[in-house]
N, CA, C and O atoms as a GROMACS GRO file, in nm:
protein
  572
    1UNK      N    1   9.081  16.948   9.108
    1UNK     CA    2   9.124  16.818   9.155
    1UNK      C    3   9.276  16.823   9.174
    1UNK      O    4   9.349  16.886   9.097
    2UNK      N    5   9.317  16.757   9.275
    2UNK     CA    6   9.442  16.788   9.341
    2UNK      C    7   9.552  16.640   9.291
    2UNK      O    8   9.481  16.540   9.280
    3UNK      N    9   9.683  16.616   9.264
    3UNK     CA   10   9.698  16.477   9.246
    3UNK      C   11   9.673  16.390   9.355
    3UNK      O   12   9.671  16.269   9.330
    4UNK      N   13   9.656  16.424   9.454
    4UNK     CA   14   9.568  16.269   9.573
    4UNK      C   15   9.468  16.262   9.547
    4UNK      O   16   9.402  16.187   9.618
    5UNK      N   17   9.410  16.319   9.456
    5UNK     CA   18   9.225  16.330   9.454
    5UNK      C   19   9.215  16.214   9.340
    5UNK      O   20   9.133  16.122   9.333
    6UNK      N   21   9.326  16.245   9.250
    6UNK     CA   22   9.280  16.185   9.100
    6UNK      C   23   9.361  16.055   9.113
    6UNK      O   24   9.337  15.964   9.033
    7UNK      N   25   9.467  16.037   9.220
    7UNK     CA   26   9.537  15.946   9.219
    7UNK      C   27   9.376  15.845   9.262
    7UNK      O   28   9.324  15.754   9.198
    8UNK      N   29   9.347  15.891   9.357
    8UNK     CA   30   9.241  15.796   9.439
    8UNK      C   31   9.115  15.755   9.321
    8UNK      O   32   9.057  15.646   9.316
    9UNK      N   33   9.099  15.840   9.258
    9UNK     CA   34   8.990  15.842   9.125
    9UNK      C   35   9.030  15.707   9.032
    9UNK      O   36   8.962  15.615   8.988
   10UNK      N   37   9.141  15.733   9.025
   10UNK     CA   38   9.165  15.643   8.845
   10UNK      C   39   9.303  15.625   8.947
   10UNK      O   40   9.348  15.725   9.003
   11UNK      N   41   9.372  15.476   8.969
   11UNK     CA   42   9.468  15.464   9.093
   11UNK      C   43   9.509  15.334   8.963
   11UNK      O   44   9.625  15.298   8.988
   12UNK      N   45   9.477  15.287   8.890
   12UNK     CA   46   9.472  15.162   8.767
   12UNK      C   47   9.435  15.162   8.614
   12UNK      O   48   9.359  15.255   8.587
   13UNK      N   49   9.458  15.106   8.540
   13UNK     CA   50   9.415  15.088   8.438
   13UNK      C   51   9.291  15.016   8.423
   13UNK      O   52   9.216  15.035   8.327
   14UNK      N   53   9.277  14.965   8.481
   14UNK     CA   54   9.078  14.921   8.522
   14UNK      C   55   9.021  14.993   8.566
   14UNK      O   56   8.908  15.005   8.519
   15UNK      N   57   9.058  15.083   8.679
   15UNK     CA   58   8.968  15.158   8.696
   15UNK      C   59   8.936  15.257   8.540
   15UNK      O   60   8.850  15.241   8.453
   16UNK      N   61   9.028  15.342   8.551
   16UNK     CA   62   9.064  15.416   8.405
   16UNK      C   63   8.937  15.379   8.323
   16UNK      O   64   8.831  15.441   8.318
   17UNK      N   65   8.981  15.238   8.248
   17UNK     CA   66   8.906  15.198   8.172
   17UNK      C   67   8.747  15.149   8.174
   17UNK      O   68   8.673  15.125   8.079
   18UNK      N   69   8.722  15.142   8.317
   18UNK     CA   70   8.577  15.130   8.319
   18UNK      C   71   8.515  15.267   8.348
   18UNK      O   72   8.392  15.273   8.349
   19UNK      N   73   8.580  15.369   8.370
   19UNK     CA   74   8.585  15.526   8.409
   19UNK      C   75   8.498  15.552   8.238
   19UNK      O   76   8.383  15.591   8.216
   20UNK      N   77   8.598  15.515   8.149
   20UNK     CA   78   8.649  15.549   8.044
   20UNK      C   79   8.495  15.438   7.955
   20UNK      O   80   8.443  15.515   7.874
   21UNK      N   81   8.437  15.329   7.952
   21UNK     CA   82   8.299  15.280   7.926
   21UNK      C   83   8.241  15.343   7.949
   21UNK      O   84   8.166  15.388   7.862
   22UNK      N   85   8.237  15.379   8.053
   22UNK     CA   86   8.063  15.449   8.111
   22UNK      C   87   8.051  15.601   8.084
   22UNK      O   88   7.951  15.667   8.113
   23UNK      N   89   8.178  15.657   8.019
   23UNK     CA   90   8.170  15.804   7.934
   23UNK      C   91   8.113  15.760   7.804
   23UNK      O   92   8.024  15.815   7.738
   24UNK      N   93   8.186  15.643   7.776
   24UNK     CA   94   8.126  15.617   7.645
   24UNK      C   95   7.973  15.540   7.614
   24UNK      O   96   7.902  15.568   7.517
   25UNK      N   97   7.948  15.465   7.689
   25UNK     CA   98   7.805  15.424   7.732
   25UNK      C   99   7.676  15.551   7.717
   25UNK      O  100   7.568  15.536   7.658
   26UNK      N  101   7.720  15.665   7.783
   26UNK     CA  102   7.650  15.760   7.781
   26UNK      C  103   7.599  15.872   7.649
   26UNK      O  104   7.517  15.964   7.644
   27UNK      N  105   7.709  15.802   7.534
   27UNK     CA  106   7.705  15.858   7.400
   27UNK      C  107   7.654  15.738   7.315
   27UNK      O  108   7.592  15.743   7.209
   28UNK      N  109   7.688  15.646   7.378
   28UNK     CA  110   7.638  15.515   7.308
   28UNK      C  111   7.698  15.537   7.167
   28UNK      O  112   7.728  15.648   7.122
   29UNK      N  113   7.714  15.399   7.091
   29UNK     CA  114   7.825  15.357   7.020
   29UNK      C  115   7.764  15.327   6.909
   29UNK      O  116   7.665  15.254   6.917
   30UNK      N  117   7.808  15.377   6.774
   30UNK     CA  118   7.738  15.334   6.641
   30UNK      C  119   7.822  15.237   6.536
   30UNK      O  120   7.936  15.266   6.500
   31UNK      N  121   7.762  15.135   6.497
   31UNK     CA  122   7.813  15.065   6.424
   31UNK      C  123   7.902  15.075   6.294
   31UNK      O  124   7.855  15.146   6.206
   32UNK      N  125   7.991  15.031   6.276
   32UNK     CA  126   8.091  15.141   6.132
   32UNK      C  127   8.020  15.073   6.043
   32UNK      O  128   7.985  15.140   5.946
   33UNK      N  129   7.976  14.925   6.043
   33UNK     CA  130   7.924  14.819   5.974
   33UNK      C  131   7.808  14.845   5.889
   33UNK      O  132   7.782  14.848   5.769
   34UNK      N  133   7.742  14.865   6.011
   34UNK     CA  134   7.567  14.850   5.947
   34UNK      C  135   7.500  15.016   6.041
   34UNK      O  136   7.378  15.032   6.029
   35UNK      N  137   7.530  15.059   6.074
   35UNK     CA  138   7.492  15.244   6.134
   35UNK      C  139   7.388  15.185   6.275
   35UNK      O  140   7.313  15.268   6.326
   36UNK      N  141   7.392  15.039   6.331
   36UNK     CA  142   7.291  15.012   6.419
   36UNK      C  143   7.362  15.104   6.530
   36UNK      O  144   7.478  15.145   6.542
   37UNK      N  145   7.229  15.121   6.617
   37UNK     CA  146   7.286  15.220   6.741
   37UNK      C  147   7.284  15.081   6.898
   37UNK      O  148   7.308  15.110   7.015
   38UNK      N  149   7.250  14.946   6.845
   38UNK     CA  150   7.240  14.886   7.006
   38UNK      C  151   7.309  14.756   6.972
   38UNK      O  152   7.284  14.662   6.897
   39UNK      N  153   7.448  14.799   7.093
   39UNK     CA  154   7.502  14.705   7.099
   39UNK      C  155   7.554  14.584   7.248
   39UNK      O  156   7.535  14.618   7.365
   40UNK      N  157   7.607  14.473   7.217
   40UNK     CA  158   7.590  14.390   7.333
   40UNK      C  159   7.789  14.431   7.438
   40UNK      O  160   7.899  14.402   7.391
   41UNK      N  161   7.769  14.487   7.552
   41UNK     CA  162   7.901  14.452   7.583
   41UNK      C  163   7.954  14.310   7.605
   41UNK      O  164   7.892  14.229   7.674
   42UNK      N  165   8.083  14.278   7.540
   42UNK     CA  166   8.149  14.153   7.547
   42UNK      C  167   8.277  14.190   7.635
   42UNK      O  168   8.377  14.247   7.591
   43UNK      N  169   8.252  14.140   7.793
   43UNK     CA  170   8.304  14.180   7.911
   43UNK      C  171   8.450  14.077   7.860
   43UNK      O  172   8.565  14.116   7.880
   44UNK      N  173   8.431  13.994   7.820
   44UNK     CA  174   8.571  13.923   7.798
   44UNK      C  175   8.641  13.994   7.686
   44UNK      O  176   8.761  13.989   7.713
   45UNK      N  177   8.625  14.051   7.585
   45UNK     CA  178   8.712  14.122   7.506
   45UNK      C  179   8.697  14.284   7.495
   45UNK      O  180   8.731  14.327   7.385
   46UNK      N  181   8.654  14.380   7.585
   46UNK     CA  182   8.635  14.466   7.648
   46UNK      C  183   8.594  14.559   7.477
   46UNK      O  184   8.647  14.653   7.417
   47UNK      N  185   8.470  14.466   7.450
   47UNK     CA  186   8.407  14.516   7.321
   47UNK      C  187   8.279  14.530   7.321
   47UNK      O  188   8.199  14.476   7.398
   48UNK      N  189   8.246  14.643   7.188
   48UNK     CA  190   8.118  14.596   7.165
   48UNK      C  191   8.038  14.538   7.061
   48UNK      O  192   8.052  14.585   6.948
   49UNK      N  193   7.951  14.437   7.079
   49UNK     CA  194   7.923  14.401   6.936
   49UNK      C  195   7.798  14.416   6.893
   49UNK      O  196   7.706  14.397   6.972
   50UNK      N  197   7.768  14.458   6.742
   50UNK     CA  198   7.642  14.507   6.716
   50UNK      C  199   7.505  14.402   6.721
   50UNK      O  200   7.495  14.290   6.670
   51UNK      N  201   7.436  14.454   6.776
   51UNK     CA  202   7.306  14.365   6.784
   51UNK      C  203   7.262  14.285   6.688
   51UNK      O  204   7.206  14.176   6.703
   52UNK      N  205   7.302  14.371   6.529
   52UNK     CA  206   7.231  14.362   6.440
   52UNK      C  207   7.370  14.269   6.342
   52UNK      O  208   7.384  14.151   6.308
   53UNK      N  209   7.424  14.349   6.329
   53UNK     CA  210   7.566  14.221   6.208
   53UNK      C  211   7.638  14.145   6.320
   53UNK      O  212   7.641  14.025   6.295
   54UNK      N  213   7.682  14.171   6.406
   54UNK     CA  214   7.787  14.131   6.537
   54UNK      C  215   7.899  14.192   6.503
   54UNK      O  216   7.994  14.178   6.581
   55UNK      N  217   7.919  14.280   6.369
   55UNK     CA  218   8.051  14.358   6.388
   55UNK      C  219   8.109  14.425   6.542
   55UNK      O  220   8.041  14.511   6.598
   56UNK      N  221   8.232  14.378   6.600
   56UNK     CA  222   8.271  14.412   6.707
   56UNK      C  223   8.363  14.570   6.697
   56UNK      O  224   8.427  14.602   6.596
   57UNK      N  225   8.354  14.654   6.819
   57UNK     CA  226   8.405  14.777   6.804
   57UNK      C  227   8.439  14.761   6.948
   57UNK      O  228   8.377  14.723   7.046
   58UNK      N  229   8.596  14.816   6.920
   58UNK     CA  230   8.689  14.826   7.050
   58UNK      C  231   8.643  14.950   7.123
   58UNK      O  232   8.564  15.029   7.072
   59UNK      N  233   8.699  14.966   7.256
   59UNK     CA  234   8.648  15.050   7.380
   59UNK      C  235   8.738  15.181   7.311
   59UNK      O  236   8.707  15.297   7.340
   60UNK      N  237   8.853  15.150   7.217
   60UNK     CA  238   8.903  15.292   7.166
   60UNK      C  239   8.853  15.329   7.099
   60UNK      O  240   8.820  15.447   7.111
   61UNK      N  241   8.804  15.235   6.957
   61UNK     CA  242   8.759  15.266   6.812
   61UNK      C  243   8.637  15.478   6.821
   61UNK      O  244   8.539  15.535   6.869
   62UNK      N  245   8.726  15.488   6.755
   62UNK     CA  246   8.600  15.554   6.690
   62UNK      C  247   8.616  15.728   6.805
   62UNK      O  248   8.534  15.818   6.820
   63UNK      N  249   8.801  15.704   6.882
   63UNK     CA  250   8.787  15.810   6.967
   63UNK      C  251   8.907  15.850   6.915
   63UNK      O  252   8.967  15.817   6.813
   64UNK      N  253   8.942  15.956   7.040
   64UNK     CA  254   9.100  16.014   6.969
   64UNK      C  255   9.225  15.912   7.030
   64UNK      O  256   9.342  15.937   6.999
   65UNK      N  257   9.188  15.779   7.129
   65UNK     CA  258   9.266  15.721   7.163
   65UNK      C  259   9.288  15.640   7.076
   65UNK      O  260   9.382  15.568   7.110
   66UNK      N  261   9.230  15.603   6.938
   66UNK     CA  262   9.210  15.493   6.831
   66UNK      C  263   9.388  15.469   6.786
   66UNK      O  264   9.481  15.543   6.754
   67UNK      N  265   9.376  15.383   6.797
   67UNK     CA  266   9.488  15.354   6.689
   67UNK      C  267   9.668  15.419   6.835
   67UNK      O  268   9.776  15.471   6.804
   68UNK      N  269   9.625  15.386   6.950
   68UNK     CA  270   9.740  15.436   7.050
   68UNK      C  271   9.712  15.301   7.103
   68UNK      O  272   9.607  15.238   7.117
   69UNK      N  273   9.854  15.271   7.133
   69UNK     CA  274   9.896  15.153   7.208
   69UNK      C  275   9.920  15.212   7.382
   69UNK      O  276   9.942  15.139   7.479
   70UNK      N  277   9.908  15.342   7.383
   70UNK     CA  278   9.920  15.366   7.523
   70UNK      C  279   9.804  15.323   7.596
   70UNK      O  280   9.693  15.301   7.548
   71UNK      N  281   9.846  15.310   7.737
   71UNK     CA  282   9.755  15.276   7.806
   71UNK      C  283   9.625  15.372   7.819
   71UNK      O  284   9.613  15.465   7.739
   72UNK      N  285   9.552  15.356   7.897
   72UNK     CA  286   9.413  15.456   7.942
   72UNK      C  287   9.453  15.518   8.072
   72UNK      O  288   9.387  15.616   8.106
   73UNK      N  289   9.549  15.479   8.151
   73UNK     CA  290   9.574  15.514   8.278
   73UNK      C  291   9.708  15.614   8.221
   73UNK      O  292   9.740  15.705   8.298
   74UNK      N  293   9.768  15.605   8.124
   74UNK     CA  294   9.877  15.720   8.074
   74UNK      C  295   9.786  15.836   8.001
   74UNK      O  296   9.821  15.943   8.052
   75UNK      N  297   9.675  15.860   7.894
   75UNK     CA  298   9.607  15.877   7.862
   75UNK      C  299   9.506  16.015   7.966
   75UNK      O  300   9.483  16.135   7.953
   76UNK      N  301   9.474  15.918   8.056
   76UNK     CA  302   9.431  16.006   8.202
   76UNK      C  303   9.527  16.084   8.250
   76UNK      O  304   9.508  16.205   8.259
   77UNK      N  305   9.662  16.019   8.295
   77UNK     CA  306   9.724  16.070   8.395
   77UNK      C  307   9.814  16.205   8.269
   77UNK      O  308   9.887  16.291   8.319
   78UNK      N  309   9.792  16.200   8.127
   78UNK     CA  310   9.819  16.332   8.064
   78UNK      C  311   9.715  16.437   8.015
   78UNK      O  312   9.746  16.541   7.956
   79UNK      N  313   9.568  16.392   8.052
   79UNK     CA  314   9.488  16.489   8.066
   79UNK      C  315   9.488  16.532   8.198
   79UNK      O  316   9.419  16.632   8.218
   80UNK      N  317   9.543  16.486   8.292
   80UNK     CA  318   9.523  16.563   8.444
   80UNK      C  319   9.657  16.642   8.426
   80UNK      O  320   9.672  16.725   8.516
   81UNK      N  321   9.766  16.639   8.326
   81UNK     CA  322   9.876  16.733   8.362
   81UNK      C  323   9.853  16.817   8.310
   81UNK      O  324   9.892  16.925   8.353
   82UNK      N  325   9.779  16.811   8.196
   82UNK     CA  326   9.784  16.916   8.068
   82UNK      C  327   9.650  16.984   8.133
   82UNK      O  328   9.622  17.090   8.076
   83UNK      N  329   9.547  16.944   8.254
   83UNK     CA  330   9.482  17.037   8.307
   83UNK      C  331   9.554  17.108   8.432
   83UNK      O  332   9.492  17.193   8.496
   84UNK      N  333   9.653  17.081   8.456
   84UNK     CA  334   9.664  17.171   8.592
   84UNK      C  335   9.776  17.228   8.586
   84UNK      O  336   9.854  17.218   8.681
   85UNK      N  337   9.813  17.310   8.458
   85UNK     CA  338   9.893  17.387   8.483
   85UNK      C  339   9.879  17.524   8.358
   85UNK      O  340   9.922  17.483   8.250
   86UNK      N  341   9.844  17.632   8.351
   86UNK     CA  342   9.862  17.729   8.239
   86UNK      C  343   9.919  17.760   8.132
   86UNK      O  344   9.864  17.811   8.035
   87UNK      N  345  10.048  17.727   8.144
   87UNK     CA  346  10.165  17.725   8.042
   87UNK      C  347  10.183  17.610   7.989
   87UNK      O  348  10.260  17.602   7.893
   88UNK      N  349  10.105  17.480   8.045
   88UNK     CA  350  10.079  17.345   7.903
   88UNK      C  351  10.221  17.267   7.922
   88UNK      O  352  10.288  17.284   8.024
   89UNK      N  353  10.250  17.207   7.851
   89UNK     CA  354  10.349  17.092   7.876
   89UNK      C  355  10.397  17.032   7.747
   89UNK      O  356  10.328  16.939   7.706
   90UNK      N  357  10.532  17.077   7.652
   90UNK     CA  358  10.594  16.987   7.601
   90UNK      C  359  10.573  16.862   7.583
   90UNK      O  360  10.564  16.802   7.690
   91UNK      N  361  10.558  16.786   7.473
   91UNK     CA  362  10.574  16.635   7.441
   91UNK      C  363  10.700  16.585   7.508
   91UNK      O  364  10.708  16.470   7.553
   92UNK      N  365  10.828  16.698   7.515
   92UNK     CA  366  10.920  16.598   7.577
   92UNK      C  367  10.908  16.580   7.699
   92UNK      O  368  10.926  16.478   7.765
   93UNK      N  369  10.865  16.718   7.740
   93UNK     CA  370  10.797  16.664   7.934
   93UNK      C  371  10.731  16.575   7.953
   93UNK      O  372  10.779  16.494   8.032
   94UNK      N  373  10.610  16.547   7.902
   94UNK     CA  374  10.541  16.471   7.897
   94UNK      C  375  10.572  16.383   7.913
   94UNK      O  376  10.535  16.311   8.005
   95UNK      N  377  10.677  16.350   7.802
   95UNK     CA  378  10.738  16.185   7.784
   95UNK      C  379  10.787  16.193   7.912
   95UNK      O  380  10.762  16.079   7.953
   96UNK      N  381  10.853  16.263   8.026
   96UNK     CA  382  10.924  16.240   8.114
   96UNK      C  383  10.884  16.260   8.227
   96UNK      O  384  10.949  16.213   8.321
   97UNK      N  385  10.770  16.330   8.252
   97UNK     CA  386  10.678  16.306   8.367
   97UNK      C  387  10.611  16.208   8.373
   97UNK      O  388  10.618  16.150   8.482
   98UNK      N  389  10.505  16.135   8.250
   98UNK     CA  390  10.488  15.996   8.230
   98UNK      C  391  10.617  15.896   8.248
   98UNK      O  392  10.584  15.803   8.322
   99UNK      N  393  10.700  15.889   8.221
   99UNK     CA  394  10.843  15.784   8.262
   99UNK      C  395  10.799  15.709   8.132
   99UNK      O  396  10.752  15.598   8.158
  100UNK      N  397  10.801  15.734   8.030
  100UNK     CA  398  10.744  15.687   7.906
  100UNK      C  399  10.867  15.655   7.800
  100UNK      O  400  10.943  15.750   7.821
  101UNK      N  401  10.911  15.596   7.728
  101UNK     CA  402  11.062  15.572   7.664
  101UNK      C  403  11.082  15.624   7.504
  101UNK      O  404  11.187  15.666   7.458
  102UNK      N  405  10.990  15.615   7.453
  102UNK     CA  406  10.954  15.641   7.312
  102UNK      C  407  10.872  15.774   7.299
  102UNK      O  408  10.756  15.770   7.340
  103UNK      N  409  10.924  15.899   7.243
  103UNK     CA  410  10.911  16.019   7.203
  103UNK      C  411  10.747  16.053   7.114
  103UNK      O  412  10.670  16.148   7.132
  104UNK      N  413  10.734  15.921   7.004
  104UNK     CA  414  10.636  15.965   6.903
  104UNK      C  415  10.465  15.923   6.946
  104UNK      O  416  10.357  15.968   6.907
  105UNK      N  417  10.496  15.831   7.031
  105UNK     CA  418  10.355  15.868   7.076
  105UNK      C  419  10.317  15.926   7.150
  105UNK      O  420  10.195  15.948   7.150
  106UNK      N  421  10.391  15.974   7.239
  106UNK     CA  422  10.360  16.050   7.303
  106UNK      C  423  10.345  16.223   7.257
  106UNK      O  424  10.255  16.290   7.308
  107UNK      N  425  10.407  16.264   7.192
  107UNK     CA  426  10.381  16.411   7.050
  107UNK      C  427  10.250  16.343   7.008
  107UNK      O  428  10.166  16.433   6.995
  108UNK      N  429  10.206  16.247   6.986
  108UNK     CA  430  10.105  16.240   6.869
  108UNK      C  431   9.978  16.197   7.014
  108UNK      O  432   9.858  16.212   6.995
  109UNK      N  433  10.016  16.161   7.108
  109UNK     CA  434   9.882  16.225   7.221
  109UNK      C  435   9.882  16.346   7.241
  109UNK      O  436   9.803  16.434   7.206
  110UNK      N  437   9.974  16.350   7.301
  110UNK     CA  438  10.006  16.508   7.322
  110UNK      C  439   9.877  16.640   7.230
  110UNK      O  440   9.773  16.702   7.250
  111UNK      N  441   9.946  16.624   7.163
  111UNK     CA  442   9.907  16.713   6.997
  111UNK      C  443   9.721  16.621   6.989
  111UNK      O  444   9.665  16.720   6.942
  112UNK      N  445   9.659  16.566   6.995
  112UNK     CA  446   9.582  16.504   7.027
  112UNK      C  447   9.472  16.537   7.098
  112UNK      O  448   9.375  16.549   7.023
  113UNK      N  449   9.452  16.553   7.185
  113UNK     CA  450   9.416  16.655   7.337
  113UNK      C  451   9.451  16.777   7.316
  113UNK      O  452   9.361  16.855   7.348
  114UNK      N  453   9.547  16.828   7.274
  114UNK     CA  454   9.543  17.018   7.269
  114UNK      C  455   9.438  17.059   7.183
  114UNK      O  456   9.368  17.157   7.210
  115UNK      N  457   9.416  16.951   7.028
  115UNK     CA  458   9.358  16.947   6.983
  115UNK      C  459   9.167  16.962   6.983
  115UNK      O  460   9.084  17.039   6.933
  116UNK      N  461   9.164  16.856   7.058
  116UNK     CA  462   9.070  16.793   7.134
  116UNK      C  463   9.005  16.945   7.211
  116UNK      O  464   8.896  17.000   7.199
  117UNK      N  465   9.147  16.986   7.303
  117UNK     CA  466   9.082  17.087   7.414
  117UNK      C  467   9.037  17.227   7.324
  117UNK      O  468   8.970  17.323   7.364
  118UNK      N  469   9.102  17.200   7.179
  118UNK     CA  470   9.098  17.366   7.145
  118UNK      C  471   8.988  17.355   7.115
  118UNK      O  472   8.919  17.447   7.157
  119UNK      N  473   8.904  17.235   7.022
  119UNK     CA  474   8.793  17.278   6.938
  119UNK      C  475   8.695  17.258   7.031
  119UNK      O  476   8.612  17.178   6.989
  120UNK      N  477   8.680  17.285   7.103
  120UNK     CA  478   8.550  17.278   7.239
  120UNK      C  479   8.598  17.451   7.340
  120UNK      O  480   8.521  17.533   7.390
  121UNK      N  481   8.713  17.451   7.339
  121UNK     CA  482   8.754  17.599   7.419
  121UNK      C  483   8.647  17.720   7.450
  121UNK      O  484   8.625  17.775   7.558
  122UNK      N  485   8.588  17.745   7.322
  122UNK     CA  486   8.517  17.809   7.279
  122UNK      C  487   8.373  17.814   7.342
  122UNK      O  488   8.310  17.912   7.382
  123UNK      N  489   8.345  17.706   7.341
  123UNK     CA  490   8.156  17.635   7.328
  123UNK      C  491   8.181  17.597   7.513
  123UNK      O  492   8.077  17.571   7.574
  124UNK      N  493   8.275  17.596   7.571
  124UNK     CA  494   8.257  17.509   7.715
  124UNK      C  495   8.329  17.603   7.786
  124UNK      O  496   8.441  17.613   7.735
  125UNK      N  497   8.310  17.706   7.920
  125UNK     CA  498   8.334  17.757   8.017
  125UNK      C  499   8.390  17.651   8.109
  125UNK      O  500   8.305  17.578   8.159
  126UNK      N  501   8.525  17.627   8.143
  126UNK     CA  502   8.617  17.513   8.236
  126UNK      C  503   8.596  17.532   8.394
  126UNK      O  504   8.682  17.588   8.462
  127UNK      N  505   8.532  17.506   8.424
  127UNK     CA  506   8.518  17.477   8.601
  127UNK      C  507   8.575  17.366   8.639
  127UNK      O  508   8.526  17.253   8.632
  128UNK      N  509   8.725  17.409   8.696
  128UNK     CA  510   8.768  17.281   8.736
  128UNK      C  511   8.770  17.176   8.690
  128UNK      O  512   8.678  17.129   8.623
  129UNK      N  513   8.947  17.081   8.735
  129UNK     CA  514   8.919  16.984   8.623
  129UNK      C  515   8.866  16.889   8.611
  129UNK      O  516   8.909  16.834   8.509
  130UNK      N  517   8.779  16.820   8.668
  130UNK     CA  518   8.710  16.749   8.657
  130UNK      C  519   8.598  16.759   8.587
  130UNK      O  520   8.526  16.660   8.583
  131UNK      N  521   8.543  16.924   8.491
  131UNK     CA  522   8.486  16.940   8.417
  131UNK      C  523   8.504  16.948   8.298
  131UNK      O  524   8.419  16.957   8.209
  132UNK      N  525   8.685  16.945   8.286
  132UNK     CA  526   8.716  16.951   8.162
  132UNK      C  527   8.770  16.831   8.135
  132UNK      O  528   8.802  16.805   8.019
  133UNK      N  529   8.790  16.740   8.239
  133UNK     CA  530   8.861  16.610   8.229
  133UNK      C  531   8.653  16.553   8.179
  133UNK      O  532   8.647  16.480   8.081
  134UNK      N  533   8.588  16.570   8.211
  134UNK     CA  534   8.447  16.534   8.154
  134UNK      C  535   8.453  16.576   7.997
  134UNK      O  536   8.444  16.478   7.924
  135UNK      N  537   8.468  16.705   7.925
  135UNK     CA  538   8.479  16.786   7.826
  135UNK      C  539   8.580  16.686   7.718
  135UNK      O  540   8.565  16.653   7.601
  136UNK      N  541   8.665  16.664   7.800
  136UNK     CA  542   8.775  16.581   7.723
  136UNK      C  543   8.726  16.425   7.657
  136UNK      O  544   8.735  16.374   7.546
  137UNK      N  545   8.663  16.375   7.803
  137UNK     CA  546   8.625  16.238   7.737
  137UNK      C  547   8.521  16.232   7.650
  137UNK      O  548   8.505  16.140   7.571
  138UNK      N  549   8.446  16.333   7.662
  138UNK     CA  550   8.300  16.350   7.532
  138UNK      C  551   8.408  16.347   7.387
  138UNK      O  552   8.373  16.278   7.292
  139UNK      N  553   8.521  16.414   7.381
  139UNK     CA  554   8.593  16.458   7.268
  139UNK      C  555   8.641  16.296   7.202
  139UNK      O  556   8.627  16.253   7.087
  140UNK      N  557   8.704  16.225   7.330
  140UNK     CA  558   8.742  16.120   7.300
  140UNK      C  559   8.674  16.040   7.192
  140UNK      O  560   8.734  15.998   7.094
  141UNK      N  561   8.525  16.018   7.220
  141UNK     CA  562   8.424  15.947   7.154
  141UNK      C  563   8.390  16.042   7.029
  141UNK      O  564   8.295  16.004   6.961
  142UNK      N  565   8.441  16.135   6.998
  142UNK     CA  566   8.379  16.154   6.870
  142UNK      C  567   8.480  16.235   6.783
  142UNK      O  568   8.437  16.315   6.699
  143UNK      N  569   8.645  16.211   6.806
  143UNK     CA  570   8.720  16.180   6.715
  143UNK      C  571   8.686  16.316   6.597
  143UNK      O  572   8.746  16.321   6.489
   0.00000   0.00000   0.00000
């Protein structure tokens, strides 16, 4: 995937983020509450809540984006850098190819995703990134 390809893919943070449901939809979401596996989406607070207690669980909870105030469209647009290039990318690049102002979250995504990419390296043959940008979001959901 080329950057006009991915620009056109994920061009928003809505898109991103409904990109970013329907990876997670496909693993479906377990309750921290009560271990129920079926829950209701609540389109107004971009949650889900359990069928069974109504404990609600955010669209991050429970991934490696948990607990990041960054967006999903920064998020994306540093798994498409950190796929298309060999030699990988500095947290301080990062911070500065994103146009990002603050250093520590961005090290602590950063570091996050290398993470993410190493412990799968192994088990997943990378065809292009759009297979590892797939590889990545499975990782997301299970933290």
């Amino acid at each position: 995937m080329n950057l006009f390809t991915f620009t056109v893919h994920f061009k928003d943070e809505i898109t991103c983020k409904k990109h970013f449901k329907a990876q997670r939809d496909k693993h479906g979401v377990v309750c921290k509450k009560c271990g129920h596996k079926d829950h209701y989406w609540k389109k107004d607070k971009w949650s889900y809540e359990c069928k069974s207690c109504r404990f609600r669980t955010s669209l991050k909870s429970g991934t490696i984006m948990q607990h990041s105030n960054l967006s999903y469209l920064v998020w994306y647009k540093a798994m498409f850098l950190m796929s298309t290039t060999k030699k990988g990318f500095s947290a301080k690049e990062m911070q500065r190819q994103l146009g990002l102002k603050r250093y520590e979250p961005v090290w602590a995504m950063v570091h996050k995703i290398r993470k993410a990419k190493g412990d799968r390296d192994d088990k997943y043959t990378l065809e292009g990134m759009m297979k590892w940008m797939k590889v990545t979001l499975k990782l997301l959901h299970q933290r």
